[in-house]
N, C-alpha and C positions, 0 to 999 in steps of 0.2 A: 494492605499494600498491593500494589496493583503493578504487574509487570509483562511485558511483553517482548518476546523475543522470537526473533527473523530467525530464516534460515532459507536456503535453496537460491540462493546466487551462486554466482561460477562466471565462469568463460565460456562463450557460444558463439558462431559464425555469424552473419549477418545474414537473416535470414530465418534463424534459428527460432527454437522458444525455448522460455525455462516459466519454471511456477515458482512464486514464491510465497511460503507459508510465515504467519505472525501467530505462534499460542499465548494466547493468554491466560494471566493465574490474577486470583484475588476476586476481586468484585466482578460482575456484569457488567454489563452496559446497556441491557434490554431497555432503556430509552433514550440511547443514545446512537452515537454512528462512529465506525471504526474509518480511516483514510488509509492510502499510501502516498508519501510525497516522494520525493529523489532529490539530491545535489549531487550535480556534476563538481568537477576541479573548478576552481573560480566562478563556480554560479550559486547564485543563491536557493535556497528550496524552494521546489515546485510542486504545486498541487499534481497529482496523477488523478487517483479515483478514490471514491468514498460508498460505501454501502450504512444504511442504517440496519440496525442491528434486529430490530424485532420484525418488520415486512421487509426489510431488504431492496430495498427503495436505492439504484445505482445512480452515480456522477460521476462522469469521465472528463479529464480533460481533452480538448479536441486535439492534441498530440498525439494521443492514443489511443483515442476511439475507435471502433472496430479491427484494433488489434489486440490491446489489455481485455480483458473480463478480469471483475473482482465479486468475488464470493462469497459465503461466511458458511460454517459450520457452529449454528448454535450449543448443541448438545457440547463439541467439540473445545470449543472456545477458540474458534481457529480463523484466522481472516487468510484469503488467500486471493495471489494475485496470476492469472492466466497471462504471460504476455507470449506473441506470437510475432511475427514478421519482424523480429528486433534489426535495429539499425543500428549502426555506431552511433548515434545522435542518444541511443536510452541510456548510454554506457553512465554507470551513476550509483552512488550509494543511496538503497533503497528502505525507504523507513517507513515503519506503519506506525500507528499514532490512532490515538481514541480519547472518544470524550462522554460523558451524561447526557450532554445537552446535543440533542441535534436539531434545534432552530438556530443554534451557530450556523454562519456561512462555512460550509464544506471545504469549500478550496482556501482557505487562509487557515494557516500554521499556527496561529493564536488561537483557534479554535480549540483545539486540540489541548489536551490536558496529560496524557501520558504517550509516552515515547517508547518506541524501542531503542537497541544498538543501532540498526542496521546491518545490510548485508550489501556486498558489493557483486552489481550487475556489471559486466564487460563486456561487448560486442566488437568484435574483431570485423574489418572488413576483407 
């Protein structure tokens, strides 16, 4: 059983940064790639960024490129997400998500095989 769970959202100014951590329990994914996606109110999920899990191989969406860095701590079992210069536009529940297969396409949602909760980012302006 394979479970992942968020934490390190909040409320931050625009402008701000926060990190957001995903641990995981159960299996690996050493040949696989862990994501973050987001939904806003009324939008549907968005690709953010994806790391593969064994060389760490990054994909950003150009939203947030050179703002986000995402991470991983193998030993740890831990995906993490760097965001910086937040704007009201990141404001979003933030989900990481992982799969085995990383010749899936990265940025679609189907890709993906396990899900967290989520955790809710807000950016005030």
């Amino acid at each position: 059983q394979v479970q992942l769970v968020e934490s390190g959202g909040g409320l931050v100014q625009a402008g701000g940064s926060l990190r957001l951590s995903c641990a995981a329990s159960g299996r690996t994914f050493s040949s696989g790639r862990m994501g973050w996606f987001r939904q806003a109110p009324g939008k549907e999920r968005e690709f953010v960024a994806s790391i593969t899990w064994s060389i760490g191989i990054t994909y950003y969406a150009n939203s947030v490129k050179g703002r986000f860095t995402v991470s991983r701590d193998n030993a740890e079992k831990t995906l993490y997400l760097q965001m910086n210069s937040l704007t009201p536009e990141d404001t979003a529940v933030y989900y990481c998500a992982a799969t085995n297969n990383r010749a899936r396409d990265a940025s679609s949602s189907r890709s993906y095989d396990y899900w967290g909760q989520g955790t809710q980012v807000t950016v005030s302006s």
